[in-house]
C-alpha positions in Angstrom: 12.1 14.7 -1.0 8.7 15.2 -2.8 8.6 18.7 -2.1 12.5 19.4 -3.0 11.4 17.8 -6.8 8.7 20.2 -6.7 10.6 22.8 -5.9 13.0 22.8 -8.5 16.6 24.3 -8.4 15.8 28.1 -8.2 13.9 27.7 -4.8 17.1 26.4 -2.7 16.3 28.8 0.6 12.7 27.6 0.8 13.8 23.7 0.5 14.7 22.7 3.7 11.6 24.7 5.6 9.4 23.6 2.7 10.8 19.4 3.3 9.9 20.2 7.2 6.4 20.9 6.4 5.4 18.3 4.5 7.2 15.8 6.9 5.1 17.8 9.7 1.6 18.6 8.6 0.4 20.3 11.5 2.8 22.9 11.1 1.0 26.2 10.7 3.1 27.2 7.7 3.1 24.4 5.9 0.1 25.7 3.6 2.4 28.8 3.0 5.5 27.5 2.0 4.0 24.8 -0.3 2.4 27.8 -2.1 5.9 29.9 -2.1 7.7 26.3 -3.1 4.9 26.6 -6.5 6.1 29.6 -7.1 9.5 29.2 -6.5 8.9 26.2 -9.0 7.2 28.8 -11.9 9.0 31.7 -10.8 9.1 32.8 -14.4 5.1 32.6 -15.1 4.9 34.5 -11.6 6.8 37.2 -13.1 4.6 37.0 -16.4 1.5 37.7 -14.2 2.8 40.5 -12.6 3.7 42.1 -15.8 -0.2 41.3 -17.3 -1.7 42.2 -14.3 0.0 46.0 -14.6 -0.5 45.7 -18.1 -4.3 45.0 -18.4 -5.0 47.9 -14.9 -3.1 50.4 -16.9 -4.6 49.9 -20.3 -8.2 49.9 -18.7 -7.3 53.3 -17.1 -6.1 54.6 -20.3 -9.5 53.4 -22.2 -11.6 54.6 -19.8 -10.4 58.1 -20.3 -9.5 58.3 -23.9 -5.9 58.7 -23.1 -6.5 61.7 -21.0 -5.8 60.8 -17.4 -7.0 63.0 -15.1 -4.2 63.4 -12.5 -6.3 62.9 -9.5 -6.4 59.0 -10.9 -2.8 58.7 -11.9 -1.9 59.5 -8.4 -4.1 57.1 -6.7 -2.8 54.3 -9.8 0.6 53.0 -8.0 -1.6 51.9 -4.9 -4.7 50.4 -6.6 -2.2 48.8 -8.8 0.1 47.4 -5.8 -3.4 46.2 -4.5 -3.9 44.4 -7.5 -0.9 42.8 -7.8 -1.1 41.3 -4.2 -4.8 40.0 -4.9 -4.4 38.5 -7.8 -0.9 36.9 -7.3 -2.3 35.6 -3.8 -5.3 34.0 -5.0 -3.2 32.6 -8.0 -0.8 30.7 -5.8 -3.4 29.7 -3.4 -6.0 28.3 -6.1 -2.4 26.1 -7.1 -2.1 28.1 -9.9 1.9 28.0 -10.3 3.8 24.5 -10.3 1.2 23.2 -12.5 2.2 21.2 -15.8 0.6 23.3 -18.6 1.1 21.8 -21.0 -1.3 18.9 -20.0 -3.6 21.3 -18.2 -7.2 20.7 -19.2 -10.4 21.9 -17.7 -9.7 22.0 -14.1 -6.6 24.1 -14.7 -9.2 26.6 -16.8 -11.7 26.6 -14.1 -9.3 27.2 -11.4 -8.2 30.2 -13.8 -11.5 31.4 -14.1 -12.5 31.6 -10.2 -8.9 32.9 -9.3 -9.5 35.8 -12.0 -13.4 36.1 -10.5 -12.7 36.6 -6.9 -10.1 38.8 -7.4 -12.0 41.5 -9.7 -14.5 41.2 -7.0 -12.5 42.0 -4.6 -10.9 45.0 -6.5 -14.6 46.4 -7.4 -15.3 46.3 -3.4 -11.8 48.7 -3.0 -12.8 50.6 -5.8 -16.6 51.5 -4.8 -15.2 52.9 -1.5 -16.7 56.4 -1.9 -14.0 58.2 0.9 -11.1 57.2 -1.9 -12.6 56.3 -4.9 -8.7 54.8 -6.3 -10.7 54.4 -9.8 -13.4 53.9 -11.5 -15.3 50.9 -11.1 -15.6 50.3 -14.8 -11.6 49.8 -14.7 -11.7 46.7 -12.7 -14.2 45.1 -15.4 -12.6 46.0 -18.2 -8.9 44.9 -16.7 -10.4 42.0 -15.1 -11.6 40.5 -18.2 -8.1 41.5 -20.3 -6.2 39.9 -17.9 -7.7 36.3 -17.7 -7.7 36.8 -21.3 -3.7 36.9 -20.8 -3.8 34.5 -18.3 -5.0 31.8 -20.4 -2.6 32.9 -23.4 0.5 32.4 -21.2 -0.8 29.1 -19.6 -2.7 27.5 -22.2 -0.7 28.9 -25.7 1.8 26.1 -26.2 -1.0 23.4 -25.9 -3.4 25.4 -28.7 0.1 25.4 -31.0 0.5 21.8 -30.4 -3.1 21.3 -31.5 -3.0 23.3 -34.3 -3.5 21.7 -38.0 -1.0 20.3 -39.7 1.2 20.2 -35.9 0.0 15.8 -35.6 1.7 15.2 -39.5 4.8 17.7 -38.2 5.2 15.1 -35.5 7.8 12.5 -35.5 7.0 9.2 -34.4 5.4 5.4 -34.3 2.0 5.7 -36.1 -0.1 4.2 -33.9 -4.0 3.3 -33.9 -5.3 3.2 -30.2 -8.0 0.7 -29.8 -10.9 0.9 -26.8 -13.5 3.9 -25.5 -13.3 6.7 -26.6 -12.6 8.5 -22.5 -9.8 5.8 -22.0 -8.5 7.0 -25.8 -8.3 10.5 -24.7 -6.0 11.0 -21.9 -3.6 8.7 -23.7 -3.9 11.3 -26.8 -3.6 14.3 -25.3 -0.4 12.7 -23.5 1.3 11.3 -27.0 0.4 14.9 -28.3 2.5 16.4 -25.5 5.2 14.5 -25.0 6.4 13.8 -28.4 9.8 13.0 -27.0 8.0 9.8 -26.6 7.7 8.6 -30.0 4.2 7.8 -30.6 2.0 9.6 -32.9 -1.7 9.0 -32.7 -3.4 8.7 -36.3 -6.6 7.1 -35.7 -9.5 5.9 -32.2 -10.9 2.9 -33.3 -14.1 1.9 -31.2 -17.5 0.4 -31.2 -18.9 3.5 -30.0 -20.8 4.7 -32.9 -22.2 7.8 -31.9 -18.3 9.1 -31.5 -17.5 7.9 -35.2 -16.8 10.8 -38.0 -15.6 12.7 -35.0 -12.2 14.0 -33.8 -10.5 13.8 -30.9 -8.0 16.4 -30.2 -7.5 16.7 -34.1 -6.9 12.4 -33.9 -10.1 10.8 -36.1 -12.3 8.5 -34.7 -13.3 5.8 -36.5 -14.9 2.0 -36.3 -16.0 -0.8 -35.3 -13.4 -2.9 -34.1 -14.0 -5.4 -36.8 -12.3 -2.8 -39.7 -9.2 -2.3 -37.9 -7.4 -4.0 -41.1 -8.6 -1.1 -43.4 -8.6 1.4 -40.9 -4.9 0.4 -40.5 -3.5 0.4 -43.7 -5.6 3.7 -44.7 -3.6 5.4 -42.0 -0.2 3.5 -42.9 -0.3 2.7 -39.2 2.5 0.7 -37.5 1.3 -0.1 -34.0 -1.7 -0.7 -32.3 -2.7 0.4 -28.8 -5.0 -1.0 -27.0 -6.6 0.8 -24.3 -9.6 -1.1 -23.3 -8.5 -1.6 -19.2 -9.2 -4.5 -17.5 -13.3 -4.3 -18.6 -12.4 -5.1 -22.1 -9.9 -7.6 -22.5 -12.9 -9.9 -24.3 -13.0 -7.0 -26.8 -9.0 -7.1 -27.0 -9.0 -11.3 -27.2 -11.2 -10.8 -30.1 -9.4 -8.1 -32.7 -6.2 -9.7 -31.5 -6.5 -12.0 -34.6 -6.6 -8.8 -36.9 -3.7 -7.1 -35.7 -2.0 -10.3 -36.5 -3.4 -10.6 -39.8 -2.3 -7.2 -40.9 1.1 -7.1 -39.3 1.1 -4.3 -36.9 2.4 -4.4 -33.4 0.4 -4.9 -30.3 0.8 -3.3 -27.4 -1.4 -2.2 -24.2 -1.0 0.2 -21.3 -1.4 -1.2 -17.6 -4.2 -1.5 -15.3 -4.5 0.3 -12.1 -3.6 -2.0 -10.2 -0.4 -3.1 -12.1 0.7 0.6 -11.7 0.3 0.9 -8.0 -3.1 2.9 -8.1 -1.3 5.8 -10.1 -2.1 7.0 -13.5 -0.3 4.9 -16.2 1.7 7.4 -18.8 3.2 6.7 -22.0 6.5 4.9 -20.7 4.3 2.3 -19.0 3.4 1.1 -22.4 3.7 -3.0 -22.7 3.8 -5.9 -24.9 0.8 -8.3 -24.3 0.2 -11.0 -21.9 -2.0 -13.9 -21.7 -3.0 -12.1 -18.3 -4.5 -9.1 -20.5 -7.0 -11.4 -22.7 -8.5 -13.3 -19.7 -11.0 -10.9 -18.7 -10.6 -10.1 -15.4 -11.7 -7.6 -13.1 -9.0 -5.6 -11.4 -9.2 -6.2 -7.9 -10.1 -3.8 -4.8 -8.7 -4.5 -1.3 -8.9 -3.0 2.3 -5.6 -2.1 2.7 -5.9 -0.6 6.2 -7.4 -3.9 6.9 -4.6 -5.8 5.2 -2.3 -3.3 6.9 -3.3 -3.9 10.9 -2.7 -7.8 10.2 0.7 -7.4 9.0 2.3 -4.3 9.6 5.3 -4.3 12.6 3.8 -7.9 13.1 6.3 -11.4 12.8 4.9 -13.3 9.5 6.2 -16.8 8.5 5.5 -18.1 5.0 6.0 -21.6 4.0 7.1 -22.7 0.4 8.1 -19.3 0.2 10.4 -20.1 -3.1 7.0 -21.0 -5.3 5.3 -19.2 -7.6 2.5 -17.7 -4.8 4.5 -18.2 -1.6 7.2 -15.6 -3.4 3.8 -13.0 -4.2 3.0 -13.5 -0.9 5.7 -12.2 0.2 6.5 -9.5 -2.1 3.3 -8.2 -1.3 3.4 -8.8 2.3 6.8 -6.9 2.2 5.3 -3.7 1.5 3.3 -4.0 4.6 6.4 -3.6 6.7 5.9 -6.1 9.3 8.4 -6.4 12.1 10.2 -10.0 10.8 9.4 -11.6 7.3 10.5 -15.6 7.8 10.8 -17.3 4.6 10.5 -20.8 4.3 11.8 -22.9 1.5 13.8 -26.6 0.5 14.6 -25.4 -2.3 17.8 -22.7 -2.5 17.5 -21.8 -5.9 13.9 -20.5 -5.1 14.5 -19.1 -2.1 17.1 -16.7 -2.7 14.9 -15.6 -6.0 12.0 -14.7 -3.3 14.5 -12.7 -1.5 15.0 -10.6 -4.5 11.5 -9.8 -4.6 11.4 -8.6 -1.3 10.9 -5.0 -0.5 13.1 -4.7 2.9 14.6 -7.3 5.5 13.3 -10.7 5.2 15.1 -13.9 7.1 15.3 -16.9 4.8 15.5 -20.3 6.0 16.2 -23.3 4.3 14.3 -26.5 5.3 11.9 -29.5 5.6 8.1 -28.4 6.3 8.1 -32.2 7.1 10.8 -32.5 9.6 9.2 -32.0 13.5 11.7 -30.8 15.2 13.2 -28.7 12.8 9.3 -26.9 12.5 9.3 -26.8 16.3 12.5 -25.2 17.1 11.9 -22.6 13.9 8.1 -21.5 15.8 10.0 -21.3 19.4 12.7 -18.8 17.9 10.8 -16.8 15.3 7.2 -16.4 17.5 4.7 -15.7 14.2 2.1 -14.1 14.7 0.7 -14.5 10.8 1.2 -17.3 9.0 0.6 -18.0 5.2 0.9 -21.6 4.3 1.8 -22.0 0.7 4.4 -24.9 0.7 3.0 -28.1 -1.1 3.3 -30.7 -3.6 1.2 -29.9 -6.8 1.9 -31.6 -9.8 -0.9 -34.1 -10.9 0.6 -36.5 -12.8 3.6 -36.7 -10.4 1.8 -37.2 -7.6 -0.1 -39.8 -9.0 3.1 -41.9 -9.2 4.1 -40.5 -5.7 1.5 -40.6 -3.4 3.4 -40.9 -0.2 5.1 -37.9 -0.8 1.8 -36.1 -1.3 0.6 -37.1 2.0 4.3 -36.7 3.8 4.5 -33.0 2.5 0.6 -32.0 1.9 -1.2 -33.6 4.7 1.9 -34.7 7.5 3.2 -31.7 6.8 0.3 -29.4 6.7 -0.4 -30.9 10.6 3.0 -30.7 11.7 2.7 -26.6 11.5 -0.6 -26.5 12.3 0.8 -28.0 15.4 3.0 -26.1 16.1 0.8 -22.8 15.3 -1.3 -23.6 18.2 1.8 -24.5 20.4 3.4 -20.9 19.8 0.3 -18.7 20.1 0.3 -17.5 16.4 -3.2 -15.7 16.2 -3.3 -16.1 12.3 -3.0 -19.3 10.2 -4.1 -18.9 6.3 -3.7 -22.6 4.6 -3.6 -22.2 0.7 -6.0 -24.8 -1.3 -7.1 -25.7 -4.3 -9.7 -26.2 -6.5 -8.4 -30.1 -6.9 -9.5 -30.2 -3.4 -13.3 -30.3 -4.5 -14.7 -34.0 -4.3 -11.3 -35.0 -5.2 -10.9 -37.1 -8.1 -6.8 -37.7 -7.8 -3.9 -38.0 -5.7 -3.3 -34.1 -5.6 -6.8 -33.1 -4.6 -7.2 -35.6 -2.0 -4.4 -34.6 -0.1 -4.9 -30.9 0.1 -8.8 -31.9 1.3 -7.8 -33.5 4.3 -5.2 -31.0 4.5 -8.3 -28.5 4.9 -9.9 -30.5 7.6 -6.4 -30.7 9.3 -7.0 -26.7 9.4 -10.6 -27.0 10.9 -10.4 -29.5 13.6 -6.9 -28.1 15.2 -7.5 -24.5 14.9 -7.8 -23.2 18.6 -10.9 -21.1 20.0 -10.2 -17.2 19.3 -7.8 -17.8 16.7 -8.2 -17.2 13.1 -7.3 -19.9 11.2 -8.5 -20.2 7.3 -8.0 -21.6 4.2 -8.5 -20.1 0.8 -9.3 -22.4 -1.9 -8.5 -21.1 -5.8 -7.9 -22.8 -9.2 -4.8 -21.8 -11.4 -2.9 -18.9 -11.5 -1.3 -17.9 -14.7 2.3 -18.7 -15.3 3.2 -20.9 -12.1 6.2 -23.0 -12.6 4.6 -26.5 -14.4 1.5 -24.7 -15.4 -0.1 -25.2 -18.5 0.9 -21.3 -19.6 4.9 -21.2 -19.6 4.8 -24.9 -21.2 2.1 -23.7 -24.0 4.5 -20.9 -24.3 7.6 -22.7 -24.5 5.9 -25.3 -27.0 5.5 -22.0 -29.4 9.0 -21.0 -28.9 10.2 -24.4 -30.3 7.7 -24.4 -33.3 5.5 -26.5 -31.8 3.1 -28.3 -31.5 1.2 -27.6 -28.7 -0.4 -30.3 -26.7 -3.8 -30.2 -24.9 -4.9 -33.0 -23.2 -8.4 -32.9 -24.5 -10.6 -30.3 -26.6 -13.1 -29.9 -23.7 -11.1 -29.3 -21.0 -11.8 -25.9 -19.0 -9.8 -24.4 -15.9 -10.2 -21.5 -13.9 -7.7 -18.9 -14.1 -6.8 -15.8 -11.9 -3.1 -14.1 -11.9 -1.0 -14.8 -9.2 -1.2 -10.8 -7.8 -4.9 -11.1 -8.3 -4.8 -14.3 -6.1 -2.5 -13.1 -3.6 -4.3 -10.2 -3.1 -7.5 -11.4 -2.4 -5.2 -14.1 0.0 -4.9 -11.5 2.1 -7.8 -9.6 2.3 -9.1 -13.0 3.4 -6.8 -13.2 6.0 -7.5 -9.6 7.5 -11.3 -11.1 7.8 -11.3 -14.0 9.0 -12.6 -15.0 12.5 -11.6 -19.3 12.2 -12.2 -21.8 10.6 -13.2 -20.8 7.6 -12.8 -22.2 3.9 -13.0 -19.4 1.5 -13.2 -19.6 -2.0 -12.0 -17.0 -4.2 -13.9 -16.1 -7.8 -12.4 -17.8 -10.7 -14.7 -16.0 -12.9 -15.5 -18.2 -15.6 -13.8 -21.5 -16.8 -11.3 -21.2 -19.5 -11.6 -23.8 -22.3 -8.2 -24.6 -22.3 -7.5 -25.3 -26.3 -8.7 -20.8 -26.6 -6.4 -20.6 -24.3 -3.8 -22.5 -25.9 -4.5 -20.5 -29.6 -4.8 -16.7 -28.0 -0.9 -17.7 -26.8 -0.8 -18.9 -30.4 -2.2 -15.4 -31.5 0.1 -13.3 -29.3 3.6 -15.2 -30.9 4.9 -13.0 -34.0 6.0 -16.2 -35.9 6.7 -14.5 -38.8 5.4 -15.2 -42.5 3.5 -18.6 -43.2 4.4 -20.1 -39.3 1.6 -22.2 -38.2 1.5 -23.9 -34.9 -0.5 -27.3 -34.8 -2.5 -27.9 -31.5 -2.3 -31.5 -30.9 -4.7 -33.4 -28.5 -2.8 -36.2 -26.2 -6.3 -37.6 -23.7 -6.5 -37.1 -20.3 -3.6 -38.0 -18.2 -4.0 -39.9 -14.4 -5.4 -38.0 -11.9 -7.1 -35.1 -14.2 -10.5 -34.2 -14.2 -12.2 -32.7 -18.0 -13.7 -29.8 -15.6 -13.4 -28.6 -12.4 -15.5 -26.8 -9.7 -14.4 -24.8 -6.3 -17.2 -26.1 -4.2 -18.6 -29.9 -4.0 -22.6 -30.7 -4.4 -22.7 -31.5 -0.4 -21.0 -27.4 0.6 -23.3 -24.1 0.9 -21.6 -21.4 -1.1 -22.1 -17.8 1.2 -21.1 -14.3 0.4 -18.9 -12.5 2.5 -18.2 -8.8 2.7 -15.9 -8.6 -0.7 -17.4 -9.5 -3.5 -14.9 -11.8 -5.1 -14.4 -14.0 -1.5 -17.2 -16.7 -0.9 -17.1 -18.8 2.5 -18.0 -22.6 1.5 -19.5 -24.2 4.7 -19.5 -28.3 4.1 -19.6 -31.1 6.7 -16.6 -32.4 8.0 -15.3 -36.1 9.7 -15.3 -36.4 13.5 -11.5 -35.1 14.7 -11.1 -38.5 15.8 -12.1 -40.3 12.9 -9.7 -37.6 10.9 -7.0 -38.3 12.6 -6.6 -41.7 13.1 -6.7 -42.0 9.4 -4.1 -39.6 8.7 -2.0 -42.0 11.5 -2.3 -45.1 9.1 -1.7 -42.6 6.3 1.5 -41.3 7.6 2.3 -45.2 8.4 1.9 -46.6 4.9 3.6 -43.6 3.0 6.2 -44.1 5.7 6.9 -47.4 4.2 6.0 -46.1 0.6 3.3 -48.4 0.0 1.7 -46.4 -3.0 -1.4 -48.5 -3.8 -2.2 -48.8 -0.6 -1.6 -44.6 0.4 -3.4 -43.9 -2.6 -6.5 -46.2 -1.7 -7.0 -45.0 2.0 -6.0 -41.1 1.0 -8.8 -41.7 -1.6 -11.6 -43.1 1.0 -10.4 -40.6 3.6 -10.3 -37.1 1.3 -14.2 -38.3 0.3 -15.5 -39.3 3.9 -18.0 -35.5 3.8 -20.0 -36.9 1.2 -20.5 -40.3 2.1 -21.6 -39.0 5.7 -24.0 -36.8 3.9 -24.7 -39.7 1.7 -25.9 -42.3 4.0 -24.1 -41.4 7.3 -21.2 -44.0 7.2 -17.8 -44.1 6.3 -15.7 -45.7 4.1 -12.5 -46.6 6.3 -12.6 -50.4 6.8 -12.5 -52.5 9.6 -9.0 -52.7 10.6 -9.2 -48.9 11.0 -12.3 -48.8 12.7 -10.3 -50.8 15.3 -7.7 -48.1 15.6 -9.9 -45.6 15.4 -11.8 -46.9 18.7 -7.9 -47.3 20.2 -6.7 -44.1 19.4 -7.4 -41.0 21.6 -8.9 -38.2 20.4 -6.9 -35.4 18.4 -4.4 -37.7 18.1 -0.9 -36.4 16.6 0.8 -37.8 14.1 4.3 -38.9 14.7 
């Protein structure tokens, strides 16, 4: 398919052969027929190189003699000039010298040009300097090699030098638009906006910090600065849009002239990262509005993918809680991977079916309770995973504060139950999503998902990889603080923020998810990893750059309102606890915490009178012993005792070890 775009319509007899090849690499005329396809493709400019190659030979002889021929020479012409044609239309389409978009050529293209043009008037001064035929004289090849590459640029590069010309940007038609970042990021978009005018963009001004590139031009576009005059800069070029172009290095830089653009009206846009384009290029129809995403700062992410790859690919994957905001990433991403059967879990049908449109290929959903035994049991025995991501979980603070037996039920019953049943059906992976709440817990939510952790730890089986990965908040999860500051702007405010000094760590959910899995690809079991946050977001900035990136039209204000701390929230939080050693690992942005942990037994026959009381919804009483159980690590490091009272000490000397919960 790739090579019948390339090919174009006027190459229909080489299609099929040319299709073959590529599908077959190891085909010993593949090489060939993706040259013939280029030309096929460019059969037109072939043509033009035939006639300046016959041109420039001819001329040369006709120079070199003062128009007077001898006829010895003009005989010998026709075959010295077949000889030409051959070499030079040879080395042309291998050097990739047809198919090529001129119009965006730049130096490569010219260099290419160049050696093509090089090798071949070598190789035509060797035929000529053979004293048994002497064809010409060897000053022919010289002077005709050096006319035609003259030619050979004209044909290839004359429509870009007429695009460039003066006057041709104010000729152009469209959006005025400033583009904002370095000055190397600023030029490829240029160049494109200059060639594909069709587009509707026309560059008027660079802005940058870079002073040494200010008072210059690029590609006839001025380059101006800093960043801090992009108000005058913008009305002295009546410009109507601004385009910024930092990547993901500079999104401090973008966060900080945001506020201008505002103030001068203009509209901002920004082109993707890397990653957000798949690894390709990003061109001009890739253009965006901004996100909150784009002013946080963060690095773009690099993964093994082969790694990633032998985990997953035509392997059976189950993920729980599939319908949320990272179980549906997970498998989006996982999708691509191709494994054999994608099981997605969910109780909630809305979600579910939203994660199956996500979903690149097959993918089973099933609709169910995580916390239901049987149901889990029955799901492992038919399905067999061999990879399991664990996303499902209860994680709304407040709520669970009021609800602590349903935190417990789902995050730490539930998290056991399919842990359980993991070991039962031989899956060979088990990655448990955390939290950052999970860090000397402080509430409800954080508690639970600690001993959820440890449930992880103490049942994983020898030889088998079973992890957790433990990460703050991802940027516009349903309930997060993000799509309600947003919707609070929507309705005219105000916004709330709990209190002025809060911070949270924020990561998107790709970025997250990502990582996720390159964790999973190295983990050898029982590992807690914790992902880099980067650093803590004060959440009122956060709350006034989604201020900033609402147009709320002419003398709209949104108030920020502070409402206190709410039950179960902490002012700041951290992803490892004063009692874990942070390590590195092999990827830079994956840390391994390593903390102490209760006995199993201890562990387990608290979870048993946990399970008992939310059974019965006692709520004070969950909450308490969740509470005392979640923070047993540092007490043991502490003093070396824990904190579970008498009446459980008893059960815990009754109860076997590794005991279940039922």
């Amino acid at each position: 398919m790739l090579m019948e775009r390339a090919v174009g319509s006027g190459a229909d007899g080489v299609r099929w052969w040319t299709r073959r090849s590529v599908e077959n690499p190891s085909t010993a005329q593949s090489k060939w027929l993706l040259n013939w396809a280029r030309v096929s493709a460019d059969r037109w400019l072939f043509l033009v190189d035939a006639v300046i190659v016959t041109l420039a030979y001819a001329l040369a002889l006709l120079f070199r003699f003062g128009l007077a021929v001898p006829g010895s020479y003009w005989s010998r012409f026709p075959g010295f000039l077949l000889l030409a044609l051959v070499v030079y239309l040879g080395l042309h389409a291998g050097m990739a010298l047809y198919g090529a978009v001129w119009l965006q050529a730049g130096p490569l293209e010219a260099w290419k040009l160049v050696v093509a043009s090089t090798a071949a008037t070598s190789v035509l001064l060797l035929a000529a300097a053979i004293p048994t035929v002497r064809p010409t004289p060897m000053s022919v090849p010289l002077v005709a090699g050096a006319l035609a590459l003259l030619l050979f640029g004209a044909a290839r590069f004359g429509a870009r030098v007429l695009a460039a010309r003066p006057g041709a940007a104010t000729a152009a038609q469209g959006a005025r638009v400033i583009l904002v970042g370095p000055v190397a990021a600023a030029r490829a978009v240029v160049q494109q906006m200059r060639a594909e005018t069709e587009a509707g963009y026309l560059p008027v001004a660079v802005v940058t910090d870079e002073a040494q590139a200010w008072r210059r031009e690029l590609s006839g576009v001025p380059v101006v600065g800093p960043l801090d005059d992009l108000g005058v800069v913008a009305a002295r070029y009546r410009a109507e849009q601004v385009l910024f172009v930092f990547g993901s290095s500079g999104r401090d830089q973008m966060a900080r002239v945001l506020h201008l653009v505002k103030d001068v009206g203009l509209l901002a846009k920004t082109l993707p990262t890397i990653h957000e384009t798949m690894g390709r290029q990003a061109r001009l129809r890739d253009i965006r509005d901004l996100s909150v995403a784009d002013l946080l700062g963060r690095d773009q992410v690099q993964i093994d993918v082969a790694a990633v790859g032998r985990i997953i690919t035509g392997r059976r994957v189950l993920i729980t809680g599939a319908g949320g905001s990272i179980g549906s990433e997970i498998a989006a991403q996982v999708s691509r991977f191709e494994p054999s059967l994608l099981v997605l879990l969910d109780h909630d049908e809305t979600h579910l079916h939203d994660a199956l449109s996500r979903v690149q290929g097959p993918a089973r959903p099933v609709l169910g309770d995580l916390r239901e035994e049987p149901f889990i049991n029955a799901l492992f025995a038919e399905t067999m995973p061999d990879v399991v991501f664990h996303a499902a979980a209860h994680k709304h603070v407040p709520v669970l504060e009021a609800f602590p037996s349903e935190a417990v039920r789902t995050n730490v019953v539930g998290t056991e139950i399919l842990v359980r049943a993991a070991v039962r059906h031989g899956t060979a992976r088990f990655v448990a999503i955390s939290t950052d709440k999970a860090v000397s817990p402080s509430g409800v939510m954080g508690a639970s998902k600690r001993l959820a952790e440890q449930v992880v730890h103490h049942l994983r089986p020898e030889g088998r990889r079973f992890c957790c990965v433990r990460f703050g908040n991802v940027l516009g999860s349903r309930g997060s603080v993000v799509p309600t500051f947003v919707r609070q702007v929507q309705e005219g405010g105000p916004v709330t923020v709990t209190h002025p000094d809060m911070t949270r760590f924020f990561m998107t959910t790709g970025e997250a998810v990502q990582l996720v899995l390159q964790a999973a690809a190295t983990a050898e079991g029982g590992e807690v990893f914790m992902l880099d946050m980067g650093e803590p977001v004060r959440i009122v900035e956060l709350a006034e750059r989604i201020i900033a990136l609402a147009d709320l039209g002419p003398g709209r204000e949104i108030e920020i309102v502070f409402t206190g701390l709410r039950p179960g929230e902490r002012l700041t939080e951290k992803l490892h606890s004063d009692v874990e050693a942070v390590l590195p690992t092999a990827h830079p942005k994956i840390h391994l915490v390593e903390g102490p942990a209760p006995p199993a037994e201890l562990l387990f026959a608290g979870i048993a009178e946990l399970a008992d009381r939310a059974a019965v919804r006692d709520e004070v009483a969950t909450r308490t012993l969740l509470l005392e159980l979640a923070q047993i690590p540092e007490v043991l490091c502490m003093d070396g005792e824990s904190v579970l009272t008498a009446r459980q000490r008893q059960r815990l000397q009754a109860a076997p070890a590794g005991s279940a919960v039922r």
